[in-house]
N, C-alpha and C positions, 0 to 999 in steps of 0.2 A: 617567635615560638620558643617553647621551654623545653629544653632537653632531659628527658629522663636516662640514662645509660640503663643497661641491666648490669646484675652484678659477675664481674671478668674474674677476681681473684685464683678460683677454682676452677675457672674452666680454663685460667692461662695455665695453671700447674698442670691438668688432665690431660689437657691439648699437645701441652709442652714435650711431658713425658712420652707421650703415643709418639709424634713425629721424630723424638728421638731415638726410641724402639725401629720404631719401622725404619729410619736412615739406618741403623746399626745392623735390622733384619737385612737389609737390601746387599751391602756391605758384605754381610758374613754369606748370604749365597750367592753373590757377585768373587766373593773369592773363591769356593767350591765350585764357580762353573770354570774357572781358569785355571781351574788345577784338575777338572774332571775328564776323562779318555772319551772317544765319540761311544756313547754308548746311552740308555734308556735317562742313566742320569745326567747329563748334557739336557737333556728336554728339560727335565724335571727341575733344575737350577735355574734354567732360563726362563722358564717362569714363575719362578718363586722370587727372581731379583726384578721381573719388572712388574711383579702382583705387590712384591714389598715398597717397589716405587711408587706405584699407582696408591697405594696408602696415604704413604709419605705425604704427596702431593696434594691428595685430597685432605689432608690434618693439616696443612700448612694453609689450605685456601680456609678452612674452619678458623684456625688461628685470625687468619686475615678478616672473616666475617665477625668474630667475635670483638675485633679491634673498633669495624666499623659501626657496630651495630650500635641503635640508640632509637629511641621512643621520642618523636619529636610533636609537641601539645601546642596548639594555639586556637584562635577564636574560630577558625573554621572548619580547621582540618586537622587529623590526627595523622601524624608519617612512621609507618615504621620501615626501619632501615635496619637490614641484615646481611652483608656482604652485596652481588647483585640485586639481591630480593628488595623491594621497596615495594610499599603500599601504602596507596593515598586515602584516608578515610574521610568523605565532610562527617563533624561534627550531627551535623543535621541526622546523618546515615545510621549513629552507632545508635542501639537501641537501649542497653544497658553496659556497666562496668561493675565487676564484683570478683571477691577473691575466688579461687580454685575450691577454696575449703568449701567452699558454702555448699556444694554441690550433692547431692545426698547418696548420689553413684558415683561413686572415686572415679578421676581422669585418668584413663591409661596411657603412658606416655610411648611416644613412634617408637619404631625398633632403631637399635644401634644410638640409642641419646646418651650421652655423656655430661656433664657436668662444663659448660660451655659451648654447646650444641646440642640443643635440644631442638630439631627441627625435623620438621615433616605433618602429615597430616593422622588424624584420626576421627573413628567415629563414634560418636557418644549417642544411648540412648535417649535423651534427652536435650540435646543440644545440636543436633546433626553433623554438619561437619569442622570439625577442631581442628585450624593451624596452628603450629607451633612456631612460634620464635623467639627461643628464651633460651638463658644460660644456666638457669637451676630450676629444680623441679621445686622447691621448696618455697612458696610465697609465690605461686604463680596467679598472675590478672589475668580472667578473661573480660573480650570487648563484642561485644557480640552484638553484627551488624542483620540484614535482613538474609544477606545471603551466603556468613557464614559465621564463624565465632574465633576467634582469635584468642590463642592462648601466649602471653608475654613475661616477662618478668623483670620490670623496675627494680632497683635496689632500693628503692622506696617506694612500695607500693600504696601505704597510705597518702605519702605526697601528691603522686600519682592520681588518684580517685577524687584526693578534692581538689586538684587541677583541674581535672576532667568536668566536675561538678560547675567548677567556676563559670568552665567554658559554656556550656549548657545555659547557668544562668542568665551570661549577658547575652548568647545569641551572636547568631553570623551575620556579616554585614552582607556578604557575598555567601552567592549559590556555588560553590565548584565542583565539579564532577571527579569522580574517583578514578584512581588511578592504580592498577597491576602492575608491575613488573618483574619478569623472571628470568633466571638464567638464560632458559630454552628462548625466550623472545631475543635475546640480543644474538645468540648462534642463528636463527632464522633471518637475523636482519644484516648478519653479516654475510649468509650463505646465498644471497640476494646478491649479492657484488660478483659480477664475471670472473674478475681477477681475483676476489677472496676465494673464488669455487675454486679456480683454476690450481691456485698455489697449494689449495690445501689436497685437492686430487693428484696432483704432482708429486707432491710431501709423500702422501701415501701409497702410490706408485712406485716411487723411489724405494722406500724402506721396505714395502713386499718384496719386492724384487730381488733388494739386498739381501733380505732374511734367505728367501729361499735359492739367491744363487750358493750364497757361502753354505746352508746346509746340505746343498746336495754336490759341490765341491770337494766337502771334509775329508767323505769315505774315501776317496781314492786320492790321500794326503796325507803325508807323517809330520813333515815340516814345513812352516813360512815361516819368510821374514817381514815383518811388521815394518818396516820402512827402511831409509836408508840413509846415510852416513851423510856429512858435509861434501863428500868427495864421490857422490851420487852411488855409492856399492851399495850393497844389500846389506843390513843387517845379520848379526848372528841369528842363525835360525832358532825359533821357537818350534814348542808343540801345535801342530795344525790346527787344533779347537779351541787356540784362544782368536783364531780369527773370527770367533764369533761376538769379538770383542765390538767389532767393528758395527754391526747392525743394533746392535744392543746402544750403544752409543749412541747412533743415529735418530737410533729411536727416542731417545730418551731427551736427547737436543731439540728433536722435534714438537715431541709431547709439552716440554718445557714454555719454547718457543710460540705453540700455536695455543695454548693457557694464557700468556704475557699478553698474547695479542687479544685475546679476547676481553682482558683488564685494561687493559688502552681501547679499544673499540669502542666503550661506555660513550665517550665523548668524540661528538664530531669534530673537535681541532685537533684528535688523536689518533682519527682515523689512519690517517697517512701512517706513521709509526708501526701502526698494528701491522698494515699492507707490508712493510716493510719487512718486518719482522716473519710475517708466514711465508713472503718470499723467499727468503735467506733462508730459513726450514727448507726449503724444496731446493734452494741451491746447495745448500750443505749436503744434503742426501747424495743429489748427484755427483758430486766432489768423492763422499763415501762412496759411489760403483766405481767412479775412475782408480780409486786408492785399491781396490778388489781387482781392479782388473790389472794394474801395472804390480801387484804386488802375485798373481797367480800368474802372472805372463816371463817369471824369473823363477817358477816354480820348476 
């Protein structure tokens, strides 16, 4: 099969930039909640440093799918691959391929696309419904099969079209059936496993729990001490509201961890790994209440 990439340049600079805004956003209200008194803005910082995470992480998994993304051509089957996303096209299925321009009603492109993630779906009057998996708006291919039309974008889209032509010409030697895959299908095929559910209602168990022992704690607290010495004493005491340090943490070790595992999960000789890892999420958490509870029991 022949590989077409789309073009990265611009969407590694776009990408780049956003994930390093949002670490620096997260950062700069992650200091403001440690330096903030228990009061309206305590809430307010704590979610703006795990809304600025939650950014972050999704621009870095974007980075990641722009890495892996690529247009794969051969005699029977067209692949595209966009981070989790893959789709198996036969040859036989696409009905036509032609530029974006041709179209006489401009393509409006998903909400929130950027310039190496252009992804999502829309609908065209005249085309019904349009996926996106492209990295610029600018030279985009559509491939438009029976049941939907696919919007891409080759860094060489002419190459591209008389590939596609070729393959056409000489014909499939084989039938192959087509193939979906999305995110959503692998978290359903992990949430199928006992001990995947278990670890991950654990996980979340745990960090509830955390969140809302430590907040309802605070008010009647001036000072903790966050750990304690080589010589088992307590620590110099801090202000009580950075013990919100701790669920925040949690959380974010979590969220990390049960992500990783879902990128190891793809392949079954990586299953094990992945278990691994959402377990240790659920035993970290609970580590984090013993740390809440011997750290309020010196209060």
């Amino acid at each position: 099969m022949n590989s077409f990439p789309p073009a990265r340049r611009r969407g590694y600079l776009t990408l780049g930039a956003l994930a390093g805004l949002f670490i620096l956003t997260s950062l700069l209200f992650g200091s403001l909640l440690m330096r903030s008194t228990l009061n309206v803005w305590l809430v307010l910082w704590l979610l703006l440093t795990v809304g600025s995470f939650a950014l972050a992480a999704g621009t870095f998994y974007r980075l990641y799918a722009l890495t892996r993304a690529s247009y794969w051509l051969g005699r029977e089957t067209l692949r595209l691959v966009w981070g989790l996303r893959v789709e198996e096209i036969p040859i036989s299925d696409i009905e036509w391929v032609r530029p974006a321009s041709d179209l006489t009603t401009p393509l409006r492109l998903p909400l929130f696309s950027v310039p190496g993630a252009i992804l999502g779906s829309v609908q065209h009057p005249d085309l019904r419904q349009v996926e996106f998996l492209a990295s610029d708006a600018a030279g985009l291919t559509l491939v438009a099969t029976a049941w939907r039309v696919f919007a891409i974008s080759p860094e060489d889209p002419a190459a591209f079209t008389h590939a596609f032509q070729r393959s056409v010409e000489m014909g499939s030697l084989t039938s192959l059936p087509s193939r979906s895959e999305y995110p959503a299908v692998l978290f359903s095929r992990a949430w199928q496993s006992r001990l995947n559910r278990a670890a991950w209602l654990l996980a979340l168990f745990f960090n509830l729990g955390l969140l809302v022992w430590v907040t309802a704690s605070l008010p009647g607290l001036k000072q903790v001490s966050l750990g304690f010495n080589p010589l088992r004493q307590p620590l110099d005491p801090a202000p009580a509201e950075r013990l919100i340090l701790l669920p925040v943490l949690s959380l974010f070790f979590s969220a990390a961890t049960w992500s990783l595992g879902l990128f190891f999960y793809r392949r079954s000789e990586q299953a094990p790994l992945a278990r691994a890892l959402w377990v240790s999420a659920a035993v970290s958490a609970l580590l984090f209440l013993v740390a809440v509870y011997f750290i309020l029991s010196v209060v």
